[in-house]
N, CA, C and O of each residue as an XYZ file, in Angstrom:
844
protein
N     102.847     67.277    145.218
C     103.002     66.966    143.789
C     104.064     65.886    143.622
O     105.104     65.842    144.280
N     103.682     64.974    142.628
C     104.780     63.550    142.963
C     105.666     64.365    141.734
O     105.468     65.299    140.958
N     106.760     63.409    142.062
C     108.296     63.731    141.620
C     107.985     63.517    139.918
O     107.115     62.700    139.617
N     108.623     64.175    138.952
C     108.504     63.440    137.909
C     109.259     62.625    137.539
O     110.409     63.054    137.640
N     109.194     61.250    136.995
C     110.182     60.769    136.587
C     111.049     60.673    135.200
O     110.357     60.372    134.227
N     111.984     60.809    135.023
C     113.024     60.950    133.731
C     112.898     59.614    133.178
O     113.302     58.572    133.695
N     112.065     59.811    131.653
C     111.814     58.286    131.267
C     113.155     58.434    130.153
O     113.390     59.299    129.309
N     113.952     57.121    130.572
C     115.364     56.618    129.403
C     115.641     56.995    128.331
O     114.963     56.294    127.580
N     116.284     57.748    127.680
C     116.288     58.433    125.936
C     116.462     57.080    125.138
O     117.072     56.045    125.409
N     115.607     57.516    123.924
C     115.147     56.382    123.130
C     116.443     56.264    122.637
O     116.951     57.356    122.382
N     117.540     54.741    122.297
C     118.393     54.641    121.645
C     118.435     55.238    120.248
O     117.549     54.844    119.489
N     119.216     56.025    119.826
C     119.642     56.746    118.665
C     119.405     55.028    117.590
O     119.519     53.814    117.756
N     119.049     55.943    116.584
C     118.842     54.707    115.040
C     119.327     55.545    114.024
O     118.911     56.634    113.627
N     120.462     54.717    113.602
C     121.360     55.356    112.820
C     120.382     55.373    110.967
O     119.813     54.413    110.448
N     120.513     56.718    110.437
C     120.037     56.717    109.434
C     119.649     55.468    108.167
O     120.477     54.915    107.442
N     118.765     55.336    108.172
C     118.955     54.046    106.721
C     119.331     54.775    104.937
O     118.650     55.660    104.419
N     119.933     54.449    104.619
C     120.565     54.326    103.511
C     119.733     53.752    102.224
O     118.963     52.791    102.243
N     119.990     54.369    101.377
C     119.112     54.490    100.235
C     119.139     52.905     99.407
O     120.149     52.325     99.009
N     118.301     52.630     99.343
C     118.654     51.331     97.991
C     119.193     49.964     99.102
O     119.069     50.138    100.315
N     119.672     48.887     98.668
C     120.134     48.040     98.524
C     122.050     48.579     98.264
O     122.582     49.239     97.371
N     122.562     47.965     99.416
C     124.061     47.913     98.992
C     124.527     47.308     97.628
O     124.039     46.227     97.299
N     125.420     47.911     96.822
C     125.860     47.298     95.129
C     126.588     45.576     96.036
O     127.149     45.292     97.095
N     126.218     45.029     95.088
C     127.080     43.838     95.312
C     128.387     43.456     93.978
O     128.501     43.292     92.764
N     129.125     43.474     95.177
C     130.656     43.058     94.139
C     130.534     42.046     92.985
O     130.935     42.355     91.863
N     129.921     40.695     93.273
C     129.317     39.632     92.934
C     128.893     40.007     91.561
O     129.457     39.467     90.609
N     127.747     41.070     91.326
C     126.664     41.709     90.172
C     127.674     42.571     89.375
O     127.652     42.526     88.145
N     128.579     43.373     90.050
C     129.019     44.371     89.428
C     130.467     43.652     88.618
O     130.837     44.196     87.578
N     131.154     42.575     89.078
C     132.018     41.740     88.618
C     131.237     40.899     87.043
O     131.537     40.797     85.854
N     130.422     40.567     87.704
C     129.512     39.671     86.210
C     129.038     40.874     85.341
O     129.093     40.642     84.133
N     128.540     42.228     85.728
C     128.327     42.624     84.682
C     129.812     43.372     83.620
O     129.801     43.558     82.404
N     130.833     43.635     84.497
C     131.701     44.207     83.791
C     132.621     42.873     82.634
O     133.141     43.015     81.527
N     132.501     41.846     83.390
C     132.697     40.800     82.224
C     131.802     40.637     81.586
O     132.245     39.982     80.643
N     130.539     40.822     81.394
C     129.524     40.335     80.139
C     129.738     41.589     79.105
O     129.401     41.520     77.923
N     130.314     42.695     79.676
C     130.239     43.821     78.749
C     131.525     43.480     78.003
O     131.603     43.928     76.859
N     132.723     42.634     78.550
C     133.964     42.746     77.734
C     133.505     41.455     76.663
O     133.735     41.429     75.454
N     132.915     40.584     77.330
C     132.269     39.385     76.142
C     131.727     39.538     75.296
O     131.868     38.737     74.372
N     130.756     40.728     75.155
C     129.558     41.170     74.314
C     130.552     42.033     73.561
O     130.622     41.700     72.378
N     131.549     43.311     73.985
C     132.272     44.086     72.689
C     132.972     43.173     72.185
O     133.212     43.315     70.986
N     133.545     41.935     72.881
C     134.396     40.713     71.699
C     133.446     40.136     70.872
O     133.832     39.517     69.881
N     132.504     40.219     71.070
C     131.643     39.192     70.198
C     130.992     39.870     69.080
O     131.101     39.525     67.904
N     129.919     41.414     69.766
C     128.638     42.290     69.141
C     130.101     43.246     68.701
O     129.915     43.406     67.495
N     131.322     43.891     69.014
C     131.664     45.171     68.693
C     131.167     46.529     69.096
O     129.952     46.499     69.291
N     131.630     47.540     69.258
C     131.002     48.705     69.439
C     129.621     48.739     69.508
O     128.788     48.584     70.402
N     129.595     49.097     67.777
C     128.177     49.256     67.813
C     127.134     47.905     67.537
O     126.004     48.170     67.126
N     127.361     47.021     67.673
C     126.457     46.000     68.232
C     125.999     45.868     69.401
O     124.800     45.608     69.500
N     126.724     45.993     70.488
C     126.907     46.338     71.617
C     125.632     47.262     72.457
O     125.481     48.448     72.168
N     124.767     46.601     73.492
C     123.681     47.496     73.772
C     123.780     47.626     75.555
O     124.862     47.712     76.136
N     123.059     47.624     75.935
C     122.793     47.484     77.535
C     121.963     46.145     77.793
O     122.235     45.306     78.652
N     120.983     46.104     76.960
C     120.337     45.229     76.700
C     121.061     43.800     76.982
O     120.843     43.104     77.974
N     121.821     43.539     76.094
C     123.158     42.392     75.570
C     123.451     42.122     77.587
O     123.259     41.210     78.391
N     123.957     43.427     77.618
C     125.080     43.161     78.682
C     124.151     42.511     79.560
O     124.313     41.398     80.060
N     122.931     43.455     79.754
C     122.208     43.241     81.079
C     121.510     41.428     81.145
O     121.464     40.712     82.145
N     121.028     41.077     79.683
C     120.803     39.651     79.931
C     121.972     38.862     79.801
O     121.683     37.869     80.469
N     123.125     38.689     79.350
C     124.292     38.026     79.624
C     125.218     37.974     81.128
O     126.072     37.153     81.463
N     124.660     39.248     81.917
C     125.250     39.665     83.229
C     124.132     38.555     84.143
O     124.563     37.648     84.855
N     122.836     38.813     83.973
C     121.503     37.769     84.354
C     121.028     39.214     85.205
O     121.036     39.037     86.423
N     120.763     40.114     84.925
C     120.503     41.366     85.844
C     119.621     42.448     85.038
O     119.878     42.603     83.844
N     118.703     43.125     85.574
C     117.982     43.723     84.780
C     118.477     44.935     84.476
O     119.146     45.462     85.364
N     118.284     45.741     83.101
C     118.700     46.938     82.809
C     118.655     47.730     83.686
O     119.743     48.141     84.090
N     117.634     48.163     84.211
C     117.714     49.202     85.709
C     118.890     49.184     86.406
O     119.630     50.167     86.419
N     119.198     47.937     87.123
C     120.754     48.056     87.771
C     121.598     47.984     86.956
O     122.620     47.467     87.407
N     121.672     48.362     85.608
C     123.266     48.416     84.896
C     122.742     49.753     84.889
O     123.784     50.305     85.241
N     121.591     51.077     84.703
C     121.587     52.081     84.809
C     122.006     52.865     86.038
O     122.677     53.890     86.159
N     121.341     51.984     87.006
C     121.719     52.696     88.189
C     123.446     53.031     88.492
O     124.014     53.851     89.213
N     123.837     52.164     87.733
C     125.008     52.175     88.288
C     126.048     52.596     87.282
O     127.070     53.120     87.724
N     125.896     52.414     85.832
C     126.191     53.065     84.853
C     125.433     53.883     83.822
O     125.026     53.226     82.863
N     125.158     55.195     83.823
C     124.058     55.692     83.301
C     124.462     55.528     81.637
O     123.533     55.897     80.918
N     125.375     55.163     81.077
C     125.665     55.067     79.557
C     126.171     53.627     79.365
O     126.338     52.710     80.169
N     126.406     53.753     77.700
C     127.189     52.763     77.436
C     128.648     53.171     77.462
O     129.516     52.330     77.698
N     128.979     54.616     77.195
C     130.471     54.698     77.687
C     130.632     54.275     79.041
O     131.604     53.740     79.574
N     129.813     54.516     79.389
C     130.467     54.778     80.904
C     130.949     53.228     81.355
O     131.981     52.699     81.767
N     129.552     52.819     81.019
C     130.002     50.975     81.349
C     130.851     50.365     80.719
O     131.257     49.343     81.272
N     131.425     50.696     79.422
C     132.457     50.322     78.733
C     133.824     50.296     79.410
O     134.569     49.337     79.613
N     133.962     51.523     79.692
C     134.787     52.707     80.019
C     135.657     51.681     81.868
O     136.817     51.475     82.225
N     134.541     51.412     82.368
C     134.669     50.802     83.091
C     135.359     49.433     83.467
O     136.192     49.023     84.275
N     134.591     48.961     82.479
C     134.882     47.614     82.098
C     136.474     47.473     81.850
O     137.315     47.081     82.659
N     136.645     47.858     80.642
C     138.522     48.178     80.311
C     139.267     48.672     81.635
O     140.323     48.113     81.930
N     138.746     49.743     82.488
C     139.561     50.210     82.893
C     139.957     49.425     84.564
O     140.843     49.694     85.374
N     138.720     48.251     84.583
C     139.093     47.813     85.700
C     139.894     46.170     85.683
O     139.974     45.253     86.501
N     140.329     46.367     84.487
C     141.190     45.166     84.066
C     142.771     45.895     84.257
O     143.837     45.316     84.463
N     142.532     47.224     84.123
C     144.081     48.007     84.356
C     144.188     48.033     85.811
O     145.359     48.115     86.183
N     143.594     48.001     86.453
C     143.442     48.350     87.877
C     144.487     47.345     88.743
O     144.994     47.713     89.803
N     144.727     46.065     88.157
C     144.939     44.931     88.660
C     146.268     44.789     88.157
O     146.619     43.609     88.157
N     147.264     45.714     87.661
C     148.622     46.005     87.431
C     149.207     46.840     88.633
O     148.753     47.904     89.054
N     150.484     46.038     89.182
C     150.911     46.825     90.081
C     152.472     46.556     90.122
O     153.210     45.612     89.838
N     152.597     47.662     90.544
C     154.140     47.844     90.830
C     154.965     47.951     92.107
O     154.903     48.842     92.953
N     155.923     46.635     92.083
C     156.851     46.679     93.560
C     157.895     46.260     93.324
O     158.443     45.815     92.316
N     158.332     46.520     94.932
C     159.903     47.140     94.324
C     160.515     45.394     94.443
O     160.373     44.683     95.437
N     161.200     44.994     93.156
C     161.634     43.895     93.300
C     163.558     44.081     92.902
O     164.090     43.538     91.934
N     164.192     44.845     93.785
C     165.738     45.618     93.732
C     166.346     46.253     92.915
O     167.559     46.449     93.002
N     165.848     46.548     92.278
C     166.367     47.259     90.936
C     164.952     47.963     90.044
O     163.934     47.287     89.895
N     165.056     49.305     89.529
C     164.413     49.694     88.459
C     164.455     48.876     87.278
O     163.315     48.856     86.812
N     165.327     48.121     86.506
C     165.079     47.139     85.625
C     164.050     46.261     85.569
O     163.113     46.122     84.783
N     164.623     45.332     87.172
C     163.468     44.507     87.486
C     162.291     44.865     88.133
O     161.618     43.964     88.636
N     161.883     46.142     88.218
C     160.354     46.999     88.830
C     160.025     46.980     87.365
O     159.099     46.265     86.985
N     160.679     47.677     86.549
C     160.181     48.222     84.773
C     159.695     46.431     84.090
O     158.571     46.135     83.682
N     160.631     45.707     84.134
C     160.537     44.136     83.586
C     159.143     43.595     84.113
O     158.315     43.184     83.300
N     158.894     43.596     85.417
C     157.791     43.138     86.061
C     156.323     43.484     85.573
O     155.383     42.690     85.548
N     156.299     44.823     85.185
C     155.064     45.654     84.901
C     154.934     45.267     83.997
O     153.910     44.630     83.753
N     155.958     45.468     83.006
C     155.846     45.210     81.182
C     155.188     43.646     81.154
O     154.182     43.417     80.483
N     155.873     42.581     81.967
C     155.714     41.515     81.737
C     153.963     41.222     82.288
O     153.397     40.239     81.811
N     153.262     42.044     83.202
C     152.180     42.160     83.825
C     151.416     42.888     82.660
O     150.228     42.599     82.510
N     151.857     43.588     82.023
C     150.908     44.636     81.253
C     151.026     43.803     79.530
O     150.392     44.278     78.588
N     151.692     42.865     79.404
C     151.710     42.417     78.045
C     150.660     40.979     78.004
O     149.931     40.587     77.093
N     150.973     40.257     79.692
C     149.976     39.295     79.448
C     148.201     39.696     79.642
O     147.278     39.069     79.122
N     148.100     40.732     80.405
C     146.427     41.399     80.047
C     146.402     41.841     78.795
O     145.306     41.549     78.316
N     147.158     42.473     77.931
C     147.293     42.318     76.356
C     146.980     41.190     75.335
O     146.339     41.356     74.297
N     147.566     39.915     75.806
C     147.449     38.826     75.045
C     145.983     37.943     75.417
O     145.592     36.890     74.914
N     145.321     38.820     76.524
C     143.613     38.217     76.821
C     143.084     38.808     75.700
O     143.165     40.014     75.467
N     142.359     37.718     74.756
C     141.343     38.133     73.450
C     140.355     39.317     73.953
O     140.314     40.353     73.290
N     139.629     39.189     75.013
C     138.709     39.891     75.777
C     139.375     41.458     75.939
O     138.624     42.432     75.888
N     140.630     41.596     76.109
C     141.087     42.836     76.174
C     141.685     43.568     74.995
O     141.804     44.784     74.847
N     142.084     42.456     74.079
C     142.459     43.477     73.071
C     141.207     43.536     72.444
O     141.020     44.718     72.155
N     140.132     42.757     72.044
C     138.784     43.322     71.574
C     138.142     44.397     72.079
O     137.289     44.973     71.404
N     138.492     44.833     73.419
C     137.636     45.785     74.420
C     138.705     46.806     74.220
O     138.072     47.836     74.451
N     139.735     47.120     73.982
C     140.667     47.775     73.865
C     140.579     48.936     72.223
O     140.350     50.110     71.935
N     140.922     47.680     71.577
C     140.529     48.023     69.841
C     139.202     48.874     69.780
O     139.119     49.933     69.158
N     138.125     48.269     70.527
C     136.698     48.801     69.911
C     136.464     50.476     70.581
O     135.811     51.375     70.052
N     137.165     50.527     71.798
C     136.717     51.510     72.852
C     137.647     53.021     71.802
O     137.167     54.116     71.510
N     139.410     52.328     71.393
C     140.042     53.506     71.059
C     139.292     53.702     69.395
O     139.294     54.802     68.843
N     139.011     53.130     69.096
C     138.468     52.854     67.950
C     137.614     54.116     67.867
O     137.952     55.207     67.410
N     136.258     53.704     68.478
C     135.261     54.871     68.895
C     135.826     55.854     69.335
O     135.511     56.976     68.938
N     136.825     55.651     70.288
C     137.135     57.849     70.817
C     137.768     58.199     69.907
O     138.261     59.240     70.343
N     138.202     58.051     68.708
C     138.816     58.852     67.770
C     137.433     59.324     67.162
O     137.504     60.069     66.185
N     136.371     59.025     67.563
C     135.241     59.965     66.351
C     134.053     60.567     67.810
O     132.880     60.935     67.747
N     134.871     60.461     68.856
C     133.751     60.990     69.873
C     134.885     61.611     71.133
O     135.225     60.919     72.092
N     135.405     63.143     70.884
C     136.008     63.274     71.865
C     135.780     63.500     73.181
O     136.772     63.733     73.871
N     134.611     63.487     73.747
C     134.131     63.091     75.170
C     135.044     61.788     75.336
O     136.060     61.653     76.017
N     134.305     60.759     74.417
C     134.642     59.650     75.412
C     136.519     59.077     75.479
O     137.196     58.247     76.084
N     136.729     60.331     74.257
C     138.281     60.344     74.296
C     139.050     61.055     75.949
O     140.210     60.903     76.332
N     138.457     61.459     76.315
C     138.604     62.323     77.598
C     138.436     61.557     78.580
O     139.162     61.633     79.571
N     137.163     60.435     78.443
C     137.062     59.958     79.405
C     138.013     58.785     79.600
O     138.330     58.256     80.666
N     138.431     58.461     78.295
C     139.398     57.512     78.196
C     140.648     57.597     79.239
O     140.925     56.898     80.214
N     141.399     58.901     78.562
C     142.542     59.301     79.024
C     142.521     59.600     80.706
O     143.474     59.414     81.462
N     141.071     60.154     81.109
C     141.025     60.268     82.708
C     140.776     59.031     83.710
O     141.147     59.035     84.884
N     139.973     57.784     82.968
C     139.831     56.390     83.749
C     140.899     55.622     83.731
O     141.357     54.970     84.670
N     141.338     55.717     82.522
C     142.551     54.212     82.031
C     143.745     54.516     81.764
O     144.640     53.676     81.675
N     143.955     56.145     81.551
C     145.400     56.032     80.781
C     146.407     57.048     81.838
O     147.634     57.013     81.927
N     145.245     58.123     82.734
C     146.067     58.882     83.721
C     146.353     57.703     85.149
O     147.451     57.299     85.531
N     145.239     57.419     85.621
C     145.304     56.535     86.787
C     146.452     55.412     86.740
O     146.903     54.994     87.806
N     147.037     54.808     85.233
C     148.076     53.904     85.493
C     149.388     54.676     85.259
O     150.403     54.030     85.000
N     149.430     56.100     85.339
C     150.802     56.463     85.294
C     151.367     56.770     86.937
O     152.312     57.506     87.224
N     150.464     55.951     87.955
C     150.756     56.143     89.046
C     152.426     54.709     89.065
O     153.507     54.883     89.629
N     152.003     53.529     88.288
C     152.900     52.721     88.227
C     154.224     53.288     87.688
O     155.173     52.515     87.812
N     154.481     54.438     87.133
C     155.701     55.158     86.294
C     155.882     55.966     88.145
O     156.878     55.788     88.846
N     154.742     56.750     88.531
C     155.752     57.527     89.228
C     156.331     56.382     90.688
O     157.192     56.711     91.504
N     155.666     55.198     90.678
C     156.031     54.510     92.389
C     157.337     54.120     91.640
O     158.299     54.459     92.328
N     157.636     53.653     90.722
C     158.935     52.820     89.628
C     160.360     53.882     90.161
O     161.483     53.470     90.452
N     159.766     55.666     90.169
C     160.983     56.825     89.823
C     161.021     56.428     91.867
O     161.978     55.935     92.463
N     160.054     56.731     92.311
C     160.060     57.061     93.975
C     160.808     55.528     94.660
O     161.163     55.545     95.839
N     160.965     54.449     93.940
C     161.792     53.227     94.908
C     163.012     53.336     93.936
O     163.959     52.571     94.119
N     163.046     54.228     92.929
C     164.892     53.704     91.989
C     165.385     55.222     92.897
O     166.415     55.208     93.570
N     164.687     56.216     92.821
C     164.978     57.192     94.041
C     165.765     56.640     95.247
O     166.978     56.572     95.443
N     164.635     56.242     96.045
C     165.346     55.431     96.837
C     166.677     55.002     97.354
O     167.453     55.408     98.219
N     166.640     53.917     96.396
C     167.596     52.917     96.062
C     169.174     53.840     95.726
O     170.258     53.295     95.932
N     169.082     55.085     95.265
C     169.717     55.583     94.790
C     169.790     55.254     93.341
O     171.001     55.276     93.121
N     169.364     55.047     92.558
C     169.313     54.716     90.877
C     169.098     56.022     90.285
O     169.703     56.478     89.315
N     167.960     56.716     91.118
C     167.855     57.949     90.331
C     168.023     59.002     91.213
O     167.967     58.854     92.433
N     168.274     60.308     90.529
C     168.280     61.841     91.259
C     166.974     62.200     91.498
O     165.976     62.074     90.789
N     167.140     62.724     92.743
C     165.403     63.539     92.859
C     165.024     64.557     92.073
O     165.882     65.249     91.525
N     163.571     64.816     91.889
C     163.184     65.349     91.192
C     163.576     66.838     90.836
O     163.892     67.459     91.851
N     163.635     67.512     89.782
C     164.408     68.882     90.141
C     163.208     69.539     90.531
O     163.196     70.227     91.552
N     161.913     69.355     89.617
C     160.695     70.577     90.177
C     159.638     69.733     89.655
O     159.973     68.742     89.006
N     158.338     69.996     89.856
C     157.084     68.448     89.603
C     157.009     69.279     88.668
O     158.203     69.431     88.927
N     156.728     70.252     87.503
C     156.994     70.510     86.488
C     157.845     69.433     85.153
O     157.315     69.026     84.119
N     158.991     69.238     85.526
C     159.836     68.201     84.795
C     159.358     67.097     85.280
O     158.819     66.478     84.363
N     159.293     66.574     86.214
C     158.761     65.474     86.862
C     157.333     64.645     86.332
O     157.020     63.467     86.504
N     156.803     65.452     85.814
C     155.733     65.370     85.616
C     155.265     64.896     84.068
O     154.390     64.086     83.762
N     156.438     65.937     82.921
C     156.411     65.611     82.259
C     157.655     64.254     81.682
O     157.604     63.675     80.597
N     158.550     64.061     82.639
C     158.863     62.686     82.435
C     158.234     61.322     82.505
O     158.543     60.371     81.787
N     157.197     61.329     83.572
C     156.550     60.204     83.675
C     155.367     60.037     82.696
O     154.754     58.975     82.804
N     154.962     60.874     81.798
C     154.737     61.452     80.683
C     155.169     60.799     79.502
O     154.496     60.057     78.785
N     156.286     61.122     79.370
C     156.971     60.174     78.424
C     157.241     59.009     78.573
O     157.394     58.179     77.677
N     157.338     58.820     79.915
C     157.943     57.318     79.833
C     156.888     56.226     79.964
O     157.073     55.067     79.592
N     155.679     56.718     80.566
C     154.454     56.227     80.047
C     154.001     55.757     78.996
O     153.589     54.616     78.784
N     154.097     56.986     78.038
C     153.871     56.828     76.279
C     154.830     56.301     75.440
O     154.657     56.042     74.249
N     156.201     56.088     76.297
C     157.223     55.042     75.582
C     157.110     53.719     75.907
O     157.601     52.942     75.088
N     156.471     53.136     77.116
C     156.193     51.930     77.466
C     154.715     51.404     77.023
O     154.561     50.321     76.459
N     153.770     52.188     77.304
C     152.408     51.650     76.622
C     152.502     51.197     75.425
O     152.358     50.086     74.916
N     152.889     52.709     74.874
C     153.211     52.499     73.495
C     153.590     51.312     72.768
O     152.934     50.529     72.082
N     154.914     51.375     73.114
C     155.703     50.417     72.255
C     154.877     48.697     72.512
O     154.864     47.828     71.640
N     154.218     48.542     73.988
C     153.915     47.162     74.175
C     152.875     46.910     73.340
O     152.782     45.940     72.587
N     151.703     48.232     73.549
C     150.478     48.009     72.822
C     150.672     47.574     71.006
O     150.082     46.736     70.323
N     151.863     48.655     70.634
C     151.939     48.505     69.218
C     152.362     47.283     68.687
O     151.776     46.725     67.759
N     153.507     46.784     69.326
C     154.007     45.420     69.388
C     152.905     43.933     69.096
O     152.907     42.973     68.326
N     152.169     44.371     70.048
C     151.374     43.040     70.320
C     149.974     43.260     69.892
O     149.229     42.298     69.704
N     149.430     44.960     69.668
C     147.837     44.911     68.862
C     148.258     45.585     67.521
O     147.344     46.254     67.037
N     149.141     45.577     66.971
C     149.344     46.537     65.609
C     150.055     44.984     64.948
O     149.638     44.019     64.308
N     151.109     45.352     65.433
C     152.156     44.471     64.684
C     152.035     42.940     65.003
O     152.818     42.200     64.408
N     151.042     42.328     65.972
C     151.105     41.072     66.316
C     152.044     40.402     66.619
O     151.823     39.199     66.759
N     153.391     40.892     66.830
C     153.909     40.115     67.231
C     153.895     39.762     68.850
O     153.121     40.437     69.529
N     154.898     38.495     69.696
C     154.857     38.400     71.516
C     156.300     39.112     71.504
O     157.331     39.463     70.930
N     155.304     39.001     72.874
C     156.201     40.030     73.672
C     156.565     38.867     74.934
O     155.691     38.499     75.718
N     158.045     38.341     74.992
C     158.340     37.403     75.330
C     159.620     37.765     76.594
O     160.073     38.909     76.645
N     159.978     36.990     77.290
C     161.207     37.582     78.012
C     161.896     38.347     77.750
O     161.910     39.526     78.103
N     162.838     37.576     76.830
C     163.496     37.795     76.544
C     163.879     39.576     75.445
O     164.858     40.310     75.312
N     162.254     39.547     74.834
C     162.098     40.869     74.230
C     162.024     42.251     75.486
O     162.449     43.396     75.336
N     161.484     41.783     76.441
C     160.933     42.815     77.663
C     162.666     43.122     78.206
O     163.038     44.295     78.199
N     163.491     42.205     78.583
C     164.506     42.557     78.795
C     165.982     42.892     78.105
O     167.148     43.156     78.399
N     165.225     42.720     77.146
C     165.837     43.871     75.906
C     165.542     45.268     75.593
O     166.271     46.256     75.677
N     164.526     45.172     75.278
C     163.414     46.737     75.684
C     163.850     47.582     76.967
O     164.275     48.727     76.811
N     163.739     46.996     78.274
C     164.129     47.514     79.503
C     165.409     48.139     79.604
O     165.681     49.120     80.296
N     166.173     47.491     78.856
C     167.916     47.570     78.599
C     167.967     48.557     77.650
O     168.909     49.303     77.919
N     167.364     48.914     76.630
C     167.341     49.855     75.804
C     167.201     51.494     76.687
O     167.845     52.530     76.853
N     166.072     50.943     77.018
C     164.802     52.320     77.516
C     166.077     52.780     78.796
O     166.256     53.997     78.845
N     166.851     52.030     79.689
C     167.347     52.566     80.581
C     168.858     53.210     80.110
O     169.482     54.146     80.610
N     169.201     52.326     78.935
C     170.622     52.627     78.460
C     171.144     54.292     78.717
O     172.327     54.416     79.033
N     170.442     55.357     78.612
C     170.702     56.532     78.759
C     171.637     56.725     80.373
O     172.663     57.341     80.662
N     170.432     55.637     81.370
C     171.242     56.216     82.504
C     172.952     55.559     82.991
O     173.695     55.890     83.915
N     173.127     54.320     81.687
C     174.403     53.294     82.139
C     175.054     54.285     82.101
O     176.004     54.040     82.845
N     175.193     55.467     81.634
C     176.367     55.981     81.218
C     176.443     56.917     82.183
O     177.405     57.685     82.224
């Protein structure tokens, strides 16, 4: 009886993957046609439709990838926050000065305070998308409050934390004292927010610890 021979194991083929990879390219053009279209259409002018022929892409891939208009909204705003960051430039003053001065000029883009206005606008009469607000755009940038406490830490500027309880609710406040005051400043009251105001503000907001 002849020998049998051991025929070579077929090279392994790694699973194929569903769809077409998203391209950065598509998903960049459509999240700007959506901030163009709420500056222009508003809320409720505002369709998928709009976005999807101003993006040059068919509705299907703005579904696939955003199943609403919150969601794509939602998006849109929140990946203009994304692009604020915080480092340590020697001092908590000048970490706090830096951000403010980063977070007032995405303020003074027409495109953002229109996308801004229309989005809080709507979650005051739809508290879903008030939720979703606060979980895309308004929790994710209080990571810039806590890296600000963890390098003035550091540095020695500040005491460590007593328990993430307090901790927690400081960056809390100091969040809603800095948004705050910039947003109100520059989309309520119209006035700029200029150097010289930011490092006045900064000087204020820290004055508690000169002492």
């Amino acid at each position: 009886m002849a020998p049998t021979t051991r025929q070579p194991a077929a090279p392994a083929v790694p699973p194929r993957g569903k769809g077409r990879p998203r391209s950065a390219t598509a998903d960049r053009a459509i999240l700007d046609a959506t901030r163009d279209a709420l500056a222009e259409l508003g809320w409720g002018g505002l369709t998928m439709g709009h976005v999807a022929t101003r993006a040059g892409v068919a509705k299907t891939t703005l579904y696939r990838r955003w199943p609403s208009k919150n969601d794509l909204v939602i998006e849109a705003v929140a990946s203009l926050f994304d692009a604020l960051e915080m480092t340590d430039r020697g001092s908590l003053q000048a970490d706090i000065e830096a951000v403010v001065a980063q977070f007032a000029a995405l303020l003074a883009r027409p495109e953002t305070q229109a996308a801004l206005l229309a989005l809080f606008a709507e979650g005051t009469r739809d508290p879903e998308l008030r939720r979703r607000i606060r979980e895309r755009i308004v929790e994710p940038q209080k990571h810039l409050v806590r890296q600000g406490r963890a390098l003035a830490q550091q540095r020695g500027e500040l005491g460590p934390d007593l328990d993430d309880d307090s901790a927690c609710e400081e960056v809390d406040i100091i969040f809603d004292t800095i948004a705050g005051t910039v947003e109100h400043r520059m989309l309520v009251s119209g006035e700029p927010v200029t150097t010289d105001w930011i490092h006045r503000f900064t000087t204020l907001l820290l004055s508690p610890l000169a002492g």
